[in-house]
MDTraj code that builds the backbone (N, CA, C; nanometers):
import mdtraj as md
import numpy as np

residues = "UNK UNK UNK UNK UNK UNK UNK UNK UNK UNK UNK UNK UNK UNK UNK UNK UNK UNK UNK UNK UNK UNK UNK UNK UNK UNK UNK UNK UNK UNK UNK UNK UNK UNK UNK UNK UNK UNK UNK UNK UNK UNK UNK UNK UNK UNK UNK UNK UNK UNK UNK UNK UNK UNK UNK UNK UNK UNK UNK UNK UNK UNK UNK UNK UNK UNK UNK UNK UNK UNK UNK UNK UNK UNK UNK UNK UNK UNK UNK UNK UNK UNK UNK UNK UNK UNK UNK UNK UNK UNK UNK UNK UNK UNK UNK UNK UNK UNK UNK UNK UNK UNK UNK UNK UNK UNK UNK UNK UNK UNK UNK UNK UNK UNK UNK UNK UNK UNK UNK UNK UNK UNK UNK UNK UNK UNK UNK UNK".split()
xyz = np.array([
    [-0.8634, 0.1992, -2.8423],
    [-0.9647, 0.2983, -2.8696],
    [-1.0856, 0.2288, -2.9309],
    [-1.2007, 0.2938, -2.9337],
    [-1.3305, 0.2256, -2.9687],
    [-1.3807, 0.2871, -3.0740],
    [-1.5177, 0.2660, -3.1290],
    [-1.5945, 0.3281, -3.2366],
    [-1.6750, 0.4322, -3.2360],
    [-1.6105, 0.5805, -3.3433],
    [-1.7404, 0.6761, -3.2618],
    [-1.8447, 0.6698, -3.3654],
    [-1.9880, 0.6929, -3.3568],
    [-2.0583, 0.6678, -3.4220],
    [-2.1132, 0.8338, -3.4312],
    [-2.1745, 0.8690, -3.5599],
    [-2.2817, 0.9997, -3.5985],
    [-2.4050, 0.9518, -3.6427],
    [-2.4921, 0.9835, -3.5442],
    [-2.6661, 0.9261, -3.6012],
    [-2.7053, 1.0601, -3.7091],
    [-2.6089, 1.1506, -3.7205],
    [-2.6663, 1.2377, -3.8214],
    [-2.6471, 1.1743, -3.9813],
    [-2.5879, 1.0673, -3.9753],
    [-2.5604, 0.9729, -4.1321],
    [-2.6218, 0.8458, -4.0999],
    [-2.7549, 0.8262, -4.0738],
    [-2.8291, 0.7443, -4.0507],
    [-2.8956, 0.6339, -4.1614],
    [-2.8978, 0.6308, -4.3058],
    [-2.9201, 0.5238, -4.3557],
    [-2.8004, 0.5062, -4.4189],
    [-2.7787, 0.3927, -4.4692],
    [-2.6625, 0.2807, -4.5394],
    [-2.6403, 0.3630, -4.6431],
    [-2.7590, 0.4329, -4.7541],
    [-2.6827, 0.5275, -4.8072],
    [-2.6000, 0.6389, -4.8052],
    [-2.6455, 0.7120, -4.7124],
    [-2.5209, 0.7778, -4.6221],
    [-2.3767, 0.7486, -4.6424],
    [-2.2940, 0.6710, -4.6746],
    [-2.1637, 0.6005, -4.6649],
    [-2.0989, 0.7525, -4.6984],
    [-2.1399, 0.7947, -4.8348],
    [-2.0165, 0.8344, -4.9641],
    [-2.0158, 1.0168, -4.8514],
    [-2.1168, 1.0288, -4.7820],
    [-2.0849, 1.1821, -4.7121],
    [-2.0570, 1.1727, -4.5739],
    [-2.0359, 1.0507, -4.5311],
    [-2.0368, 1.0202, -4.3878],
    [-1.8983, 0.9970, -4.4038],
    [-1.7746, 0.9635, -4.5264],
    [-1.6639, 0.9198, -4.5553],
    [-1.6033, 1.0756, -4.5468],
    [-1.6598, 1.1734, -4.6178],
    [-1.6307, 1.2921, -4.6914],
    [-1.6416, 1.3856, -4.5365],
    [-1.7107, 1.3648, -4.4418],
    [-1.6978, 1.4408, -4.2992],
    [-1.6175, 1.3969, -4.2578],
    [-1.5838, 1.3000, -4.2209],
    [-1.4043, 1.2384, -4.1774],
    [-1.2610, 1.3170, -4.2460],
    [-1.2922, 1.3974, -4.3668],
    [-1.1847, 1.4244, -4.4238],
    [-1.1688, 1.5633, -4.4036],
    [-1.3084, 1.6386, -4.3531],
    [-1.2829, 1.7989, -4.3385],
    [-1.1944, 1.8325, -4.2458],
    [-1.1229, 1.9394, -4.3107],
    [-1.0580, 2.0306, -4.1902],
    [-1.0765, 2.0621, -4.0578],
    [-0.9785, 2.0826, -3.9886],
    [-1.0403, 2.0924, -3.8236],
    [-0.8896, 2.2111, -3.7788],
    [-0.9440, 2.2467, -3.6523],
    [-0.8152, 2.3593, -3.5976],
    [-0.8781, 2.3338, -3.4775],
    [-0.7602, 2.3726, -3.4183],
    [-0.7630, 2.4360, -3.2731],
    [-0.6941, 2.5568, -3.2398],
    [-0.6581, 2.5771, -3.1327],
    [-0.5271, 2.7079, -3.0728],
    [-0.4104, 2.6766, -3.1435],
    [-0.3746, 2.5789, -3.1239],
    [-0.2702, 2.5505, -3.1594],
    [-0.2190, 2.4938, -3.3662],
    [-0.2969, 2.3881, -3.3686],
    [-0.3251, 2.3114, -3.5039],
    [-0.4500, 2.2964, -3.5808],
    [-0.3631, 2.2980, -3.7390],
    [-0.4763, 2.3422, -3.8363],
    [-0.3834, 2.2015, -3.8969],
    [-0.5254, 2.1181, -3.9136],
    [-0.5168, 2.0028, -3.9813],
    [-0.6189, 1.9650, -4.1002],
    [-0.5198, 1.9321, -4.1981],
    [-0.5944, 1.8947, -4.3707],
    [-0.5690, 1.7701, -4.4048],
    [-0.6432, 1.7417, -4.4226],
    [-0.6763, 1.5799, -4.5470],
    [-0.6043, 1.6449, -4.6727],
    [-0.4919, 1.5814, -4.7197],
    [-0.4515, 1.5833, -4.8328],
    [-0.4537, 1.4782, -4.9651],
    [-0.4870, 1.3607, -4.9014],
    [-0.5871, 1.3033, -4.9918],
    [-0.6578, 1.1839, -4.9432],
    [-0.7569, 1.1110, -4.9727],
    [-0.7957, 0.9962, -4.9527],
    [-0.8326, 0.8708, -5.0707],
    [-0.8584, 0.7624, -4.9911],
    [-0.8527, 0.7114, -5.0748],
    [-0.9832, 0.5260, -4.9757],
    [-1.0779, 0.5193, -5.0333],
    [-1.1867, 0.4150, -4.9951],
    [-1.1572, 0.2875, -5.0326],
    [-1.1122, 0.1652, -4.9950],
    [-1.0657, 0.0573, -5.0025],
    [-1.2128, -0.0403, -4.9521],
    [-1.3433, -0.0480, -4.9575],
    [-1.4231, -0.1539, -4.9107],
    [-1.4666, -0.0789, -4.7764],
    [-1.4504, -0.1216, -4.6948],
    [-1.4812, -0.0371, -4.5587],
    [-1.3681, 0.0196, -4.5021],
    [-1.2630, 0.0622, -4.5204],
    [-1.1699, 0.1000, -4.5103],
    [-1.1088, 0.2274, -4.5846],
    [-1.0716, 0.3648, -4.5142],
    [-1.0914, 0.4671, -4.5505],
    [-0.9092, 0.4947, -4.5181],
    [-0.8247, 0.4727, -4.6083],
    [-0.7037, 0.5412, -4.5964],
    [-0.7608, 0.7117, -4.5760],
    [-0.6519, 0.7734, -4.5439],
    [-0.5639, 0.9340, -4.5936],
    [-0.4550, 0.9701, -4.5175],
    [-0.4268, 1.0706, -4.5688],
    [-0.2901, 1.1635, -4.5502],
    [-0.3372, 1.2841, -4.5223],
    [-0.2928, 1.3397, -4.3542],
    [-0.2771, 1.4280, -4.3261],
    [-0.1837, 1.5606, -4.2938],
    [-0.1875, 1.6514, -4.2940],
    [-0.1370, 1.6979, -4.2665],
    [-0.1384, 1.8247, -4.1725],
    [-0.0862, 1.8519, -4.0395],
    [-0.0697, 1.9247, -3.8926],
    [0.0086, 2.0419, -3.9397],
    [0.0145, 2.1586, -3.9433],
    [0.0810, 2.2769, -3.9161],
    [0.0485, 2.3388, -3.8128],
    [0.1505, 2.3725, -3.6985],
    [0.1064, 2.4009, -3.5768],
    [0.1245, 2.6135, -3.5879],
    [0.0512, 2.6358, -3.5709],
    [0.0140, 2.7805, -3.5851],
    [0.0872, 2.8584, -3.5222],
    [0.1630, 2.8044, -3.4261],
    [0.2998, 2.8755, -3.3733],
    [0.3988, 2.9041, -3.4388],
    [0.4701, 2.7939, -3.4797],
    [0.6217, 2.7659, -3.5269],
    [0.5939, 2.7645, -3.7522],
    [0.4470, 2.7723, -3.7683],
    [0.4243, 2.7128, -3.8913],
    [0.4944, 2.5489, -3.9357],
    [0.5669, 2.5333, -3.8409],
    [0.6135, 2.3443, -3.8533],
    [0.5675, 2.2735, -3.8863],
    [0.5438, 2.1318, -3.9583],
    [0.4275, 2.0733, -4.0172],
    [0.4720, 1.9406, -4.0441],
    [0.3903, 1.8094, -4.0329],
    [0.3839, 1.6754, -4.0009],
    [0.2825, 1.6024, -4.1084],
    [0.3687, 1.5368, -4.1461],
    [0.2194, 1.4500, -4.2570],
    [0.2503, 1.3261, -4.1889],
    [0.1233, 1.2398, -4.1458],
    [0.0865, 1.1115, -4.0998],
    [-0.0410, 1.0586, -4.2551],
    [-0.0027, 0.9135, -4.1991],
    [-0.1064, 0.8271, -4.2946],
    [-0.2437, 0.7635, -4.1456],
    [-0.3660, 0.8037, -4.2165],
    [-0.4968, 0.7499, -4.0735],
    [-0.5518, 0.6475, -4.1979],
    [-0.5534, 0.5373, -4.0871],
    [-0.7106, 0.4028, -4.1590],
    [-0.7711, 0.4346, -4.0625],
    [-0.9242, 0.4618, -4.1442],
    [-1.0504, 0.4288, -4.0585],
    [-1.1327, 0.3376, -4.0868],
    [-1.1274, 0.2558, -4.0279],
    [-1.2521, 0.1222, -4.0677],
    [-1.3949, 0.1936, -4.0215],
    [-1.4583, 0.1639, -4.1336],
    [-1.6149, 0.2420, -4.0662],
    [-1.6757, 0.1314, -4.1361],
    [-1.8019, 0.1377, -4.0395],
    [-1.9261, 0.0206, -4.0136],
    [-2.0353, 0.1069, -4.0200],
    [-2.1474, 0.0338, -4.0954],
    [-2.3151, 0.0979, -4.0311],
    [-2.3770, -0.0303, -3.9402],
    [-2.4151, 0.0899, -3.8100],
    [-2.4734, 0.0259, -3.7077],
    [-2.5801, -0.0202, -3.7004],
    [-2.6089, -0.0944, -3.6166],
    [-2.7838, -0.1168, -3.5679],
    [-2.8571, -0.0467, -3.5275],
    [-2.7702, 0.0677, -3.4476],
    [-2.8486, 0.2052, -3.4064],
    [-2.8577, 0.2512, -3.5276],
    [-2.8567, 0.2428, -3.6673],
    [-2.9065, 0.3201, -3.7581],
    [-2.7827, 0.4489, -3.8001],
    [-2.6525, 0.3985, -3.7245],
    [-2.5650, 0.5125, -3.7750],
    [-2.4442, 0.4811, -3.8355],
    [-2.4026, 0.5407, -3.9058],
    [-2.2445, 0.5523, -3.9405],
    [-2.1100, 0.5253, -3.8392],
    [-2.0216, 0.4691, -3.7990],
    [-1.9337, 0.4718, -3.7261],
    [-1.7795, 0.4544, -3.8103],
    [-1.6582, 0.5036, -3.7264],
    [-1.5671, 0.5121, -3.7586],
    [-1.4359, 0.4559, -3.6375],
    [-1.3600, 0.3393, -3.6644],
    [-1.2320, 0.3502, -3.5496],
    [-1.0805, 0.4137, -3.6341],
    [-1.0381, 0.5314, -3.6208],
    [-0.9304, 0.5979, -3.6579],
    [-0.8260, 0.5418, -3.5818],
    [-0.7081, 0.5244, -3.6806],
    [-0.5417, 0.4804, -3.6512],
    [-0.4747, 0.4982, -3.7179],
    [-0.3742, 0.5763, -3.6669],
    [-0.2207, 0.5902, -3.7734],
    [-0.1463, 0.4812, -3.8030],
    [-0.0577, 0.5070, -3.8596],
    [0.0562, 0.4333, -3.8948],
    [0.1392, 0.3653, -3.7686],
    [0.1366, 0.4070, -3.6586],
    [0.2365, 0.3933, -3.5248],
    [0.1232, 0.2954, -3.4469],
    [0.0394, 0.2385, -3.4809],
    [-0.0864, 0.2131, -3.4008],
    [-0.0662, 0.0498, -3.4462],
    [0.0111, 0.0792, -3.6114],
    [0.0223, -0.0775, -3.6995],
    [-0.1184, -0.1326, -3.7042],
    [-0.1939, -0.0807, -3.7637],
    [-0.3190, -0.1272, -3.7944],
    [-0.3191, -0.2503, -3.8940],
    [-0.3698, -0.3499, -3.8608],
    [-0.4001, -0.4733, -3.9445],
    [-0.4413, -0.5163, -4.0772],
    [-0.4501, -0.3783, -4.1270],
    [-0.4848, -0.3479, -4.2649],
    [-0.4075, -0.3095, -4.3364],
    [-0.3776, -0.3221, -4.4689],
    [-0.2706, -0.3388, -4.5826],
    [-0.2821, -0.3073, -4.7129],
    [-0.3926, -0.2460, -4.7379],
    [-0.4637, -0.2023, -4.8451],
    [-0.4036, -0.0358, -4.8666],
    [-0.3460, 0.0276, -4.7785],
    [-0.3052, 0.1715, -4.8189],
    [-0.2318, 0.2101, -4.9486],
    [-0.2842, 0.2629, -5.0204],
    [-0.2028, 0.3446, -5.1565],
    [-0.0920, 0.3924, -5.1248],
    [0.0303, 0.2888, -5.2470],
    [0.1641, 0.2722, -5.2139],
    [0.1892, 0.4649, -5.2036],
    [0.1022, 0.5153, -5.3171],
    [0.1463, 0.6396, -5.3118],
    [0.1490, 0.7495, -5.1760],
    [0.0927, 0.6952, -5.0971],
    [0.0329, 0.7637, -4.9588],
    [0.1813, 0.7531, -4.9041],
    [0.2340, 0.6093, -4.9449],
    [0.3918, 0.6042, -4.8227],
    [0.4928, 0.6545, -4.8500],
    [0.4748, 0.7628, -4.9573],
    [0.5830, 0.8611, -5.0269],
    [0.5122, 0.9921, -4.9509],
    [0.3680, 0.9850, -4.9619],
    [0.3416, 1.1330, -4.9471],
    [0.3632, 1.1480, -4.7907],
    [0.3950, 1.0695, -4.7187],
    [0.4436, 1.1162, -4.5581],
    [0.5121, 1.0200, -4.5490],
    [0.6028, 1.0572, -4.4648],
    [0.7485, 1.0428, -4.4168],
    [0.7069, 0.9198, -4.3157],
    [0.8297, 0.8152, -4.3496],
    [0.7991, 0.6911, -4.2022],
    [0.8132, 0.7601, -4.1084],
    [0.7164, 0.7057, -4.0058],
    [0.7303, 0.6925, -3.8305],
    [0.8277, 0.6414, -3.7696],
    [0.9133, 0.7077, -3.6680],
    [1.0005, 0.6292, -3.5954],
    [0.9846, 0.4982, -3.5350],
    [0.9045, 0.4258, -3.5170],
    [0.8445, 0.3490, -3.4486],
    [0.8612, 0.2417, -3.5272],
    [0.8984, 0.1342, -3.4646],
    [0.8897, -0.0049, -3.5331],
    [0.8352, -0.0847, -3.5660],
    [0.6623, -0.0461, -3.5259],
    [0.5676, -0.0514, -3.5328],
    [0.5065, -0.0205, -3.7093],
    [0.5449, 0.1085, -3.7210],
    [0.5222, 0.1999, -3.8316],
    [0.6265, 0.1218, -3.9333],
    [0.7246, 0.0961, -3.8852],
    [0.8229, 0.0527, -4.0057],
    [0.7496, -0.1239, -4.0240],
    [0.7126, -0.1430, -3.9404],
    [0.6481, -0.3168, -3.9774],
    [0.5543, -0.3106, -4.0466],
    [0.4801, -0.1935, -4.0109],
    [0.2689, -0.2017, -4.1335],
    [0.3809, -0.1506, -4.2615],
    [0.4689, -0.0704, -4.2345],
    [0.4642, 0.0133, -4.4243],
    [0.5414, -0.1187, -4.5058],
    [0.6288, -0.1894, -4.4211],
    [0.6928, -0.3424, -4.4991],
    [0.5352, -0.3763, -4.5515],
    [0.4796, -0.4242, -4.4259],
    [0.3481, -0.5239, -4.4802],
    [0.2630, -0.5062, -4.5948],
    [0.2186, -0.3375, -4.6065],
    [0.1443, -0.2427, -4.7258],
    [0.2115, -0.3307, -4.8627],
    [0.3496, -0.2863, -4.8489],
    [0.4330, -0.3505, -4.9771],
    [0.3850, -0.4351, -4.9835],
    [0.4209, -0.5223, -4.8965],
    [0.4420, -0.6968, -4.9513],
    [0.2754, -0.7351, -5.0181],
    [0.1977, -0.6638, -4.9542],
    [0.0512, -0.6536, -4.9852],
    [0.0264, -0.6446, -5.1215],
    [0.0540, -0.5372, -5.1744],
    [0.0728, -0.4653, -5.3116],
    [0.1823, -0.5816, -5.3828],
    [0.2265, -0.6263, -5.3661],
    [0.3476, -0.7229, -5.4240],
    [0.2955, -0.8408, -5.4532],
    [0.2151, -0.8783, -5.3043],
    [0.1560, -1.0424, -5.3394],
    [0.0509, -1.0236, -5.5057],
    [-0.1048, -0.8817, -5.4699],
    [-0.2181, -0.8645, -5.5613],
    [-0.1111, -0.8639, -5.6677],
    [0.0029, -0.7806, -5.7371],
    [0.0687, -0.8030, -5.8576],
    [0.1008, -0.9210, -5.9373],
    [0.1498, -1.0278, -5.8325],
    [0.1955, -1.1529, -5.8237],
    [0.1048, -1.2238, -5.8929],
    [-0.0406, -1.2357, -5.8213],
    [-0.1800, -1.2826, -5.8484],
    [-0.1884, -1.2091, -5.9162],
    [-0.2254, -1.1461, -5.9739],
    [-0.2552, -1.0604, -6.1461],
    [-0.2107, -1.1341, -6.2305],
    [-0.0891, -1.1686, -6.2463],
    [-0.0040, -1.1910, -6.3072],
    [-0.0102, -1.3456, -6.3316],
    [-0.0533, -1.4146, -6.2669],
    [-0.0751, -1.6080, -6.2600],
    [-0.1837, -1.5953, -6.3178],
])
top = md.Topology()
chain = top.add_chain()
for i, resn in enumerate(residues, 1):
    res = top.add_residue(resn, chain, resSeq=i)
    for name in ("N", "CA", "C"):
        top.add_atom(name, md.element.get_by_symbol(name[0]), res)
traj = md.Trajectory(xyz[None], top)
């Protein structure tokens, strides 16, 4: 998947509400989906969502990184990925991997090892 960009968050200051539109609510027919929390790491935008499908009331919490960039076109951009996607990034709040449930995927079980070991090494280094 690629980068979508909004020219409606057009200067560099822009960041802190161009972060905060990524997190609003959205629905369809089917699903009503909430940001239950986030959390800004550098250019890197953890959160935790959560899907209740308006049928069954059933409901799914996933962890999304979005790496967002400001462009040359003068805009804000964002590339969104879950947990199952194993995004290359390791910075997610240990607390996020309590607040939703692992992914079946072995994929998902390899980034949430890595998160740890992440959080384990910065302690390590604190600590020397």
């Amino acid at each position: 998947m690629g980068w979508s960009t909004n020219t409606q968050y057009a200067k560099r200051s822009d960041k802190k509400t161009f972060i905060l539109s990524l997190m609003l609510p959205w629905k369809n027919k089917n699903i009503v989906s909430t940001c239950l929390s986030h959390s800004v790491r550098g250019n890197v935008v953890w959160s935790v969502w959560e899907n209740t499908n308006r049928n069954t009331n059933e409901t799914e919490r996933f962890i999304v990184c979005d790496l967002i960039s400001f462009f040359k076109n003068d805009s804000w951009g964002n590339k969104s990925m879950t947990e199952d996607c194993g995004p290359y990034q390791y910075s997610c709040p240990l607390k996020f991997l309590k607040m939703a449930p692992a992914h079946e995927s072995q994929i998902a079980k390899d980034w949430r090892k890595k998160v740890i070991e992440y959080h384990q090494s910065k302690r390590i280094s604190k600590i020397s």
